[in-house]
PyMOL Python script that loads the backbone (N, CA, C, O; Angstrom):
from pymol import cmd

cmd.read_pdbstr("""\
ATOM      1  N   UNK A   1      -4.099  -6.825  -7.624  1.00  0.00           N
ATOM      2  CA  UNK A   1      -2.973  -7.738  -7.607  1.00  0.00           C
ATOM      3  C   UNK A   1      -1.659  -6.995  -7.776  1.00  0.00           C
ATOM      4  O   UNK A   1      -0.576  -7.343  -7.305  1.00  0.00           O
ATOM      5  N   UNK A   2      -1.887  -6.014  -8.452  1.00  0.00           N
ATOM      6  CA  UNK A   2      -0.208  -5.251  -8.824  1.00  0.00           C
ATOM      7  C   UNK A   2       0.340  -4.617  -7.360  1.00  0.00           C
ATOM      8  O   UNK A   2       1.529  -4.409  -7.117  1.00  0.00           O
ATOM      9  N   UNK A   3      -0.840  -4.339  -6.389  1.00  0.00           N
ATOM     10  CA  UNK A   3      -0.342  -3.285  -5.308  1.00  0.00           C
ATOM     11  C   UNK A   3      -0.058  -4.577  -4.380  1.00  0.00           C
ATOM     12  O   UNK A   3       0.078  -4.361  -3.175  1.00  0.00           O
ATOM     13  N   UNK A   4       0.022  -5.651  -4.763  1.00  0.00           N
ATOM     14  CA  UNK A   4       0.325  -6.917  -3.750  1.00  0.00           C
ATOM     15  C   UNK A   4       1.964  -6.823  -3.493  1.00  0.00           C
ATOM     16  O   UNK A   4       2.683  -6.673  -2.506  1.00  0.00           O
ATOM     17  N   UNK A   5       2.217  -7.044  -5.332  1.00  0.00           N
ATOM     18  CA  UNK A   5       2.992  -7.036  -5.929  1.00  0.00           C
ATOM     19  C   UNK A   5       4.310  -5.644  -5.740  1.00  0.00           C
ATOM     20  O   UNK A   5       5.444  -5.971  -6.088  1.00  0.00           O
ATOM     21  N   UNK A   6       4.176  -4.641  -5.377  1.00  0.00           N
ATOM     22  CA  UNK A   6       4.607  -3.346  -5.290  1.00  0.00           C
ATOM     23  C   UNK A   6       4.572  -3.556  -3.639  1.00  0.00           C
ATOM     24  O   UNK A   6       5.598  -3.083  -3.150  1.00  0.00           O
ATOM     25  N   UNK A   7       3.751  -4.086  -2.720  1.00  0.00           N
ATOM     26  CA  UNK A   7       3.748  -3.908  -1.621  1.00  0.00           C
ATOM     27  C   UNK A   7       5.031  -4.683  -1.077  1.00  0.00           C
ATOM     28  O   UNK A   7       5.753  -4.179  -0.216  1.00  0.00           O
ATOM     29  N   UNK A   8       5.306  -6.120  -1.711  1.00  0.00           N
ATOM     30  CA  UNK A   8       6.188  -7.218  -1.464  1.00  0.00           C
ATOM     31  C   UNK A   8       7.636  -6.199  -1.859  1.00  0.00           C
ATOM     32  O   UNK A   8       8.517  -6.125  -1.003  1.00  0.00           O
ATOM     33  N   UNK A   9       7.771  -5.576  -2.956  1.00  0.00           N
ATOM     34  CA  UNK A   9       9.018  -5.235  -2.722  1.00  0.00           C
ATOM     35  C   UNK A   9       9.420  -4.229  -2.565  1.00  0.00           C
ATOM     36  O   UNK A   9      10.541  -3.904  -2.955  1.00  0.00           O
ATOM     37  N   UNK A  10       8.357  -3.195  -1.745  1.00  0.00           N
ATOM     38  CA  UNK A  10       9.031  -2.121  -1.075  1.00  0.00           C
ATOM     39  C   UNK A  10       9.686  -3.280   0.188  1.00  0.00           C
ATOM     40  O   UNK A  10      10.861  -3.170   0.539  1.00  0.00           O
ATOM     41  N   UNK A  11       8.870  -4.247   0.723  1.00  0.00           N
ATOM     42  CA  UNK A  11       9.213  -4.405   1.967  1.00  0.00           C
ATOM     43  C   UNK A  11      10.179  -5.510   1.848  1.00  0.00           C
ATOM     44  O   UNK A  11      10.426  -6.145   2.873  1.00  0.00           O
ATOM     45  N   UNK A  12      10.653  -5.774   0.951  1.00  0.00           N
ATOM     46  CA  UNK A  12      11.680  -6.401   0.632  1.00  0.00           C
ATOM     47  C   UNK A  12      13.378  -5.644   0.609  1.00  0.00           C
ATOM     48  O   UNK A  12      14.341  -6.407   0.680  1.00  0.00           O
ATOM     49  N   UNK A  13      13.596  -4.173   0.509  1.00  0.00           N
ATOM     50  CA  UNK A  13      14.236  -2.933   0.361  1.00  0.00           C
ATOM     51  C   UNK A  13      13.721  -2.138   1.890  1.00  0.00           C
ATOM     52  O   UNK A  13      13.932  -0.926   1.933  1.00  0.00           O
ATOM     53  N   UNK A  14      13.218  -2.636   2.826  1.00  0.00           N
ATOM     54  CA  UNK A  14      12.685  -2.504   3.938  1.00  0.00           C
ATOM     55  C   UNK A  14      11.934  -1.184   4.579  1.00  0.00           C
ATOM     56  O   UNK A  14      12.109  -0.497   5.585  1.00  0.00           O
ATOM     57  N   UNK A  15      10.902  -1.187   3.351  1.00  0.00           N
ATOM     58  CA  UNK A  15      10.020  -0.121   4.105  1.00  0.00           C
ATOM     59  C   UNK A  15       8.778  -0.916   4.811  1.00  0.00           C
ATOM     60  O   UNK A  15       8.648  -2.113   4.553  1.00  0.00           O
ATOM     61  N   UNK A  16       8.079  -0.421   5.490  1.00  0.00           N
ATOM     62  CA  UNK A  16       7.304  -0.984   6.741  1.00  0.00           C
ATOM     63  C   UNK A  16       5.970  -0.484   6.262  1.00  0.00           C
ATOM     64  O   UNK A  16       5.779   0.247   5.290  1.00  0.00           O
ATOM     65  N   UNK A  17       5.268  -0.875   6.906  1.00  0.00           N
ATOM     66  CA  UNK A  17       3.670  -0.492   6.891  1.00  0.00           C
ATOM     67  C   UNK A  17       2.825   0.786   7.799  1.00  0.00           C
ATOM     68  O   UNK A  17       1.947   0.366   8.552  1.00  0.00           O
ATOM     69  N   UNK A  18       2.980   1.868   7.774  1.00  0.00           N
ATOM     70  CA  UNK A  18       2.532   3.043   8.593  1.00  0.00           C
ATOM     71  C   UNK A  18       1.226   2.810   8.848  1.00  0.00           C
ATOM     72  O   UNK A  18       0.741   2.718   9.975  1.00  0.00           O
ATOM     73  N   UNK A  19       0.790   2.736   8.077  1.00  0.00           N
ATOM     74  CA  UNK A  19      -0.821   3.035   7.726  1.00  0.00           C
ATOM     75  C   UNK A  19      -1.824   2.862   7.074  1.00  0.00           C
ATOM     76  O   UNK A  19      -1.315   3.235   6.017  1.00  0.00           O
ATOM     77  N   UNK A  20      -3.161   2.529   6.702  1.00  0.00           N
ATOM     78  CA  UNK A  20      -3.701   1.871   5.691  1.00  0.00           C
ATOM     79  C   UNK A  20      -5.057   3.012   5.976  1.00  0.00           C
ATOM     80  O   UNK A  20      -5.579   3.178   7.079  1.00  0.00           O
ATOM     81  N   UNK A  21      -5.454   3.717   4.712  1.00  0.00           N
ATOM     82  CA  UNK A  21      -5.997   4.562   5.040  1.00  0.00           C
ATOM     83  C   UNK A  21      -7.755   3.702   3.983  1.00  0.00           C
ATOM     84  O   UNK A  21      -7.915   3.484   2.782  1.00  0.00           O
ATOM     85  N   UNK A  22      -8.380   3.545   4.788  1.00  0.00           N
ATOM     86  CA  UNK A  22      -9.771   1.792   4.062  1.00  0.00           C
ATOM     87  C   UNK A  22     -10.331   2.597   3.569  1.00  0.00           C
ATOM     88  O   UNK A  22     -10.498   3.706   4.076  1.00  0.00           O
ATOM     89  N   UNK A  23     -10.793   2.221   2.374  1.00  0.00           N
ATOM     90  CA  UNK A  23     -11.779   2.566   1.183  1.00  0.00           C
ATOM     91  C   UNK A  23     -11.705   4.409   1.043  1.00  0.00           C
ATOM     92  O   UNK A  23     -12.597   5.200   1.349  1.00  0.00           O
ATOM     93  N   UNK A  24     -10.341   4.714   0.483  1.00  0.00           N
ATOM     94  CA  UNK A  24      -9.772   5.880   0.284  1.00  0.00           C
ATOM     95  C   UNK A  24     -10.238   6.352  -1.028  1.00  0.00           C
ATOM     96  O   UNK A  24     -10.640   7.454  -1.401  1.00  0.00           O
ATOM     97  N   UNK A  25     -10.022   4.836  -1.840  1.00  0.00           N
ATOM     98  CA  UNK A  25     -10.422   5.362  -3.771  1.00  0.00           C
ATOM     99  C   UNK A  25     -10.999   4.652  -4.521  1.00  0.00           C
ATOM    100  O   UNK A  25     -10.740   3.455  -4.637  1.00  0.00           O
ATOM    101  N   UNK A  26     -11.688   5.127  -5.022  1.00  0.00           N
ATOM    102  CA  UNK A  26     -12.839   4.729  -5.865  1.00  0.00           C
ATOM    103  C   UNK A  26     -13.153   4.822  -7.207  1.00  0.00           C
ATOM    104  O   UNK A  26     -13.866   5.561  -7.885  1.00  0.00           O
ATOM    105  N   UNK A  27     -12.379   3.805  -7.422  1.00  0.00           N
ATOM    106  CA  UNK A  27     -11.993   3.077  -9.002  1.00  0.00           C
ATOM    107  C   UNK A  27     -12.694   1.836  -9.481  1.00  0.00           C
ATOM    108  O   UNK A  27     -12.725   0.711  -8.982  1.00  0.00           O
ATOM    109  N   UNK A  28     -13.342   2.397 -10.754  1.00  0.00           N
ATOM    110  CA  UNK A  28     -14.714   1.229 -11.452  1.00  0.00           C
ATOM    111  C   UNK A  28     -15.397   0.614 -10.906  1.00  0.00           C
ATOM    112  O   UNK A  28     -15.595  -0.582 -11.120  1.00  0.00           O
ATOM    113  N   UNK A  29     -16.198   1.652  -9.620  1.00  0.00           N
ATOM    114  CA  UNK A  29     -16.974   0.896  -8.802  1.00  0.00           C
ATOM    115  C   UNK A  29     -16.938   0.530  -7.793  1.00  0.00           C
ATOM    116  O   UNK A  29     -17.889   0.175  -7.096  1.00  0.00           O
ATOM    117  N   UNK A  30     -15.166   0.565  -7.382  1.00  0.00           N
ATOM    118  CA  UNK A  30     -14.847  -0.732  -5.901  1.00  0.00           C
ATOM    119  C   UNK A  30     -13.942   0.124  -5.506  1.00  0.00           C
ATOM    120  O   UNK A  30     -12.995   0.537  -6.175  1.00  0.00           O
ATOM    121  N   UNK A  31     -14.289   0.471  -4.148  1.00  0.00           N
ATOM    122  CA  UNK A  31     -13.592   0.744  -2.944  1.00  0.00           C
ATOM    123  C   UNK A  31     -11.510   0.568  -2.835  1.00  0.00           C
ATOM    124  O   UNK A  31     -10.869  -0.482  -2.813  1.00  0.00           O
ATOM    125  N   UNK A  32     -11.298   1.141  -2.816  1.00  0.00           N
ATOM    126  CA  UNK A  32      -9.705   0.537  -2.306  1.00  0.00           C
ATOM    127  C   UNK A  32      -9.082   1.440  -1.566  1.00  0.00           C
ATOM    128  O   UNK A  32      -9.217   2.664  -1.558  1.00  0.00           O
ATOM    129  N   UNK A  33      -8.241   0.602  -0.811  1.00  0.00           N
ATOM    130  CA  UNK A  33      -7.297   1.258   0.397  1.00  0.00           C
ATOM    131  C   UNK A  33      -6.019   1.858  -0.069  1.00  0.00           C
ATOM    132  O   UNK A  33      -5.276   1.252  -0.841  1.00  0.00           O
ATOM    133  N   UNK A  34      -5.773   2.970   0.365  1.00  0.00           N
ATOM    134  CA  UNK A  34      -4.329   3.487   0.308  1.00  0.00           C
ATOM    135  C   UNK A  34      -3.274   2.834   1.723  1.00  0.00           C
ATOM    136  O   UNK A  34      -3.510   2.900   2.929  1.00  0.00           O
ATOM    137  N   UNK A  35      -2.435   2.400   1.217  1.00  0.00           N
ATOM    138  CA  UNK A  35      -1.349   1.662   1.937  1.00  0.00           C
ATOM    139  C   UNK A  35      -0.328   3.191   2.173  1.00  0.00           C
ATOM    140  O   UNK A  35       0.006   3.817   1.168  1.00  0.00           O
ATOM    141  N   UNK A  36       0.107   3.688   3.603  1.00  0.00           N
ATOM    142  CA  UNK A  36       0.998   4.459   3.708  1.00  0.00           C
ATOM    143  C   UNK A  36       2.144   3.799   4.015  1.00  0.00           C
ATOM    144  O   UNK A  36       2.024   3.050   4.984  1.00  0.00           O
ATOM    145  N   UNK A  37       3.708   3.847   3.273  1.00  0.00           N
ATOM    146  CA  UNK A  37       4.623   3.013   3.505  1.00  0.00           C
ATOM    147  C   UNK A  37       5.698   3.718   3.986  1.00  0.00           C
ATOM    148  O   UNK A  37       5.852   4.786   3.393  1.00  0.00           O
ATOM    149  N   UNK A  38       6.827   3.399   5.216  1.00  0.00           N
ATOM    150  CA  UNK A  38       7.825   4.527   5.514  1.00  0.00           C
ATOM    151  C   UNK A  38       9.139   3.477   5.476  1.00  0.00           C
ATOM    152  O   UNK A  38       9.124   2.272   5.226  1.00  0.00           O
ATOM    153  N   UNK A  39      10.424   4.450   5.850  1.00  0.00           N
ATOM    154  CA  UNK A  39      11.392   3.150   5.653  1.00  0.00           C
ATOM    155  C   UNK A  39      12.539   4.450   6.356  1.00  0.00           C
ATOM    156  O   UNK A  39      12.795   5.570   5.913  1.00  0.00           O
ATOM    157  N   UNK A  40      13.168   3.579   7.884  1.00  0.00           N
ATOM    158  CA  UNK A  40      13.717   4.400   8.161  1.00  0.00           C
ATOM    159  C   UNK A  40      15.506   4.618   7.904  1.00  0.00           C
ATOM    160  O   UNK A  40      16.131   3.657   7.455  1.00  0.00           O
ATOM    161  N   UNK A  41      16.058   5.601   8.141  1.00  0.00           N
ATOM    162  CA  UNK A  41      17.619   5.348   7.237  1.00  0.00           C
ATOM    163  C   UNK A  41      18.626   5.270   8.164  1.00  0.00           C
ATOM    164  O   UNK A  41      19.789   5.099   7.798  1.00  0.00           O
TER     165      UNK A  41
END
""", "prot")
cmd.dss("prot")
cmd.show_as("cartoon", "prot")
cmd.util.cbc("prot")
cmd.orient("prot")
């Protein structure tokens, strides 16, 4: 829930979505994705 949360307001300050790199890390068991985020100037 926090990386929901962190995701909403990079892209709120307008960084974009590059990349989503699926079941990257493996924390207490469960799978999770790394979100790559860019933002151009």
């Amino acid at each position: 829930m926090k990386m929901e949360r962190r995701k909403t307001k990079y892209e709120k300050v307008g960084f974009k979505i590059e990349g989503r790199l699926k079941n990257e890390n493996y924390i207490d068991g469960v799978f999770h994705d790394t979100i790559i985020m860019g933002r151009l100037l």
